[in-house]
C-alpha positions in Angstrom: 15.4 0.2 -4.6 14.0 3.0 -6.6 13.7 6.1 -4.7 10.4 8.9 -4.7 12.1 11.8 -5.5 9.8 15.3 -5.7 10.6 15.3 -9.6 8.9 11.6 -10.0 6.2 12.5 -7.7 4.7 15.6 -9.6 3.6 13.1 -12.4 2.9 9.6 -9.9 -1.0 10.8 -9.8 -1.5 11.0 -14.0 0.7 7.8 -14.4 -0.4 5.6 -12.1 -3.8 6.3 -11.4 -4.9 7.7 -14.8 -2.9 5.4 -17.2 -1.0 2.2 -15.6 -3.7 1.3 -12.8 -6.7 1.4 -15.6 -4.8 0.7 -18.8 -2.4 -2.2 -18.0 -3.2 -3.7 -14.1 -7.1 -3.8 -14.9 -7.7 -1.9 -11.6 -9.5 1.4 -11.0 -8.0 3.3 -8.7 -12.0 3.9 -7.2 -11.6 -0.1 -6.1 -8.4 1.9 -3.8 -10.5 4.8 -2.9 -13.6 2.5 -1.9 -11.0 0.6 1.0 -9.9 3.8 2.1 -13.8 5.2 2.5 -14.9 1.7 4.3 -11.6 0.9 6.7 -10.1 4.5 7.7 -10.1 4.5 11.4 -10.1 7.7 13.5 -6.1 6.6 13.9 -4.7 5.9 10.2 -1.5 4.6 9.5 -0.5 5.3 5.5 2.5 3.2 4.4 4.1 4.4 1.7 1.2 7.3 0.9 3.1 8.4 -2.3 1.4 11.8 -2.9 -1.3 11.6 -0.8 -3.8 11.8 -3.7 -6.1 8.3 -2.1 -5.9 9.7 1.1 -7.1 13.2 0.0 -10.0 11.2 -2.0 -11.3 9.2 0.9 -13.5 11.4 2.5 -11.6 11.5 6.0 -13.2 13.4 8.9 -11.8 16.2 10.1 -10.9 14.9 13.7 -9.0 11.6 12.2 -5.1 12.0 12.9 -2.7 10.4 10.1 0.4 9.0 10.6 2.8 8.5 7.6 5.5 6.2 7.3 7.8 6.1 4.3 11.8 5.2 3.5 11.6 8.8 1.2 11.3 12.4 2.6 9.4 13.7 -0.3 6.5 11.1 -0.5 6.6 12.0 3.4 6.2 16.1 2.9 4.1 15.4 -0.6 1.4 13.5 1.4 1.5 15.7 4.3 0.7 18.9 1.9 -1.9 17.8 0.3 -4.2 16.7 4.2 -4.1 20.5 5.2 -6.6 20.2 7.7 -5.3 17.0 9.1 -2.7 16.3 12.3 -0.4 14.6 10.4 2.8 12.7 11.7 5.5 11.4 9.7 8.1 9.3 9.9 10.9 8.7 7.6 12.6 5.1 7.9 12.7 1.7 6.0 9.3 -0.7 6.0 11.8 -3.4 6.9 13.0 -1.9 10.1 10.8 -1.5 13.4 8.5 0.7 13.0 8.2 4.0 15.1 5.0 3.2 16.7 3.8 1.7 19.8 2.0 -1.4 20.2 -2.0 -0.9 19.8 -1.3 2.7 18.6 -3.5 3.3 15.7 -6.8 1.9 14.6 -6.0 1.4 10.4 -3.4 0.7 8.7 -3.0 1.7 4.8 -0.2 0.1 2.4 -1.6 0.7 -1.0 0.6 -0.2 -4.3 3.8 -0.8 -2.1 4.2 -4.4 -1.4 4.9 -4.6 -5.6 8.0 -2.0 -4.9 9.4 -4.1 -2.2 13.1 -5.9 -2.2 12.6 -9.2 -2.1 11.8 -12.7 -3.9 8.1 -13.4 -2.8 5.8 -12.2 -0.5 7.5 -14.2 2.5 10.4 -12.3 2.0 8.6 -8.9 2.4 6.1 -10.3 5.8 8.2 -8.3 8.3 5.7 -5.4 7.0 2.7 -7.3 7.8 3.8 -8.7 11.0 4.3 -4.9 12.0 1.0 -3.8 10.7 -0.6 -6.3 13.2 1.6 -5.1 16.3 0.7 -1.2 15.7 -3.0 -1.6 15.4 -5.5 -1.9 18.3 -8.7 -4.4 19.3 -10.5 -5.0 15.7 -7.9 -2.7 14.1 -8.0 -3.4 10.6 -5.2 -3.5 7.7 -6.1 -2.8 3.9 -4.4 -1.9 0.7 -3.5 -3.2 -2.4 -0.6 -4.8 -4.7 0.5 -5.7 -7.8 1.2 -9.7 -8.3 2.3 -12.6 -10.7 0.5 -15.1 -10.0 -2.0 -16.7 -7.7 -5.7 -17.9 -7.9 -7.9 -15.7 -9.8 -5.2 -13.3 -10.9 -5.4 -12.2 -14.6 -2.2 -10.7 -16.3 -2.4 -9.4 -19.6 0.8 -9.4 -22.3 0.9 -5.4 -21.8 0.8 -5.9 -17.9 3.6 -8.6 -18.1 5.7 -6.5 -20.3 5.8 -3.5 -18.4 5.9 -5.3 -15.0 8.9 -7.1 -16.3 10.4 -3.5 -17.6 9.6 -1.9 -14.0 11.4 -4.9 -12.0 14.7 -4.2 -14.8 14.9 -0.7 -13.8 14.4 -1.1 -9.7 11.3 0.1 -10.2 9.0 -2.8 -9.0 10.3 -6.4 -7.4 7.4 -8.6 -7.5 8.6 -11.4 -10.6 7.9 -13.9 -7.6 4.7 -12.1 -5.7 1.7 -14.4 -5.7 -1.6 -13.3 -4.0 -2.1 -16.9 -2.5 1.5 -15.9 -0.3 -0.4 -12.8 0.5 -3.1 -14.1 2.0 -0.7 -16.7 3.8 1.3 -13.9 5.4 -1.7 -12.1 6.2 -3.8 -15.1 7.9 -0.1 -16.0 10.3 -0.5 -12.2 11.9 -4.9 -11.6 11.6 -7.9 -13.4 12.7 -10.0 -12.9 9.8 -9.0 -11.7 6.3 -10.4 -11.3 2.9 -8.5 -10.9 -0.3 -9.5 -10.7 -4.1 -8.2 -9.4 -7.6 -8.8 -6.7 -9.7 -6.9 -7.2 -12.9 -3.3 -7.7 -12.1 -3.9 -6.5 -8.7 -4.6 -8.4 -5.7 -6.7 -6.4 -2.4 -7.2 -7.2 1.1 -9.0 -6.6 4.4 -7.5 -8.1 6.8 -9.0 -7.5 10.9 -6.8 -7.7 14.3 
């Protein structure tokens, strides 16, 4: 599994949401910033927040308190330098585990462009995250983000996207060869009561509520 170093990190913001997200998924990053301004509870769990860059660009209020959860330390201290004026908590430890929350804790929960990066053949092999997302967030809590698939209906892939998807999943990069958005939405409707998911381009984006 490819790891967020500090090096990597000081470009993510150009290359992902200036030229892949745009150029090759067919997916403005303002579709990412737009879930974040709607579904941001005054409790927000960020999984995975890379640099914190969609956080940042979401408008939070002042008095919202952020948790962040990543496997890396640098995505971890990244994020939590660029929300000066937040209470932010981190913690460092692998999506797959348990995560370091209690039950009903929070009142969001974020996992934008992660899923994609995930070990694992499927979406059913990567569900422990969204069964976790449901145990962590309260009454009408809500979980949102967005990942990068293969297939499923109404997902458009272009040669470009398929070639560099296929170069990111050589190098470790990505792991989503076998991530369809209909196993998405499967995994999401076993933990939530109501969900609603749709495609951007290579991406597919959800709202799914407690």
């Amino acid at each position: 599994m490819f790891a967020y170093s500090a090096s990597f990190l000081s470009g993510y913001d150009l290359l992902v949401h200036k030229v892949t997200c745009p150029l090759f998924w067919r997916c403005s990053t303002r579709h990412l910033i737009r879930l974040y301004r709607r579904h941001t509870g005054d409790r927000h769990l960020d999984v995975g927040p890379g640099t914190g860059s969609l956080l940042r660009r979401s408008g939070l209020r002042s008095t919202t308190a952020v948790h962040l959860l990543d496997r890396d330390e640098a995505p971890l201290r990244t994020a939590r330098e660029a929300l000066p004026d937040h209470h932010v908590q981190t913690y460092q430890q692998d999506v797959f585990e348990r995560w370091a929350l209690d039950e009903a804790s929070v009142d969001s929960v974020a996992m934008s462009l992660v899923f994609h990066t995930l070990p694992g053949q499927g979406i059913g092999a990567k569900a422990h995250a969204v069964e976790e997302a449901a145990r962590v967030l309260g009454p009408d809590g809500r979980f949102f983000g967005a990942t990068l698939v293969r297939h499923g209906r109404g997902v458009k892939v272009p040669a470009r996207a398929r070639w560099l998807m296929d170069a990111y999943n050589r190098r470790g990069i990505f792991a989503n060869a076998h991530d369809d958005a209909d196993d998405l939405e499967a995994a999401l409707r076993a933990s939530f009561r109501s969900v609603h998911l749709w495609s951007r381009g290579c991406a597919a984006l959800w709202v799914a509520f407690k």
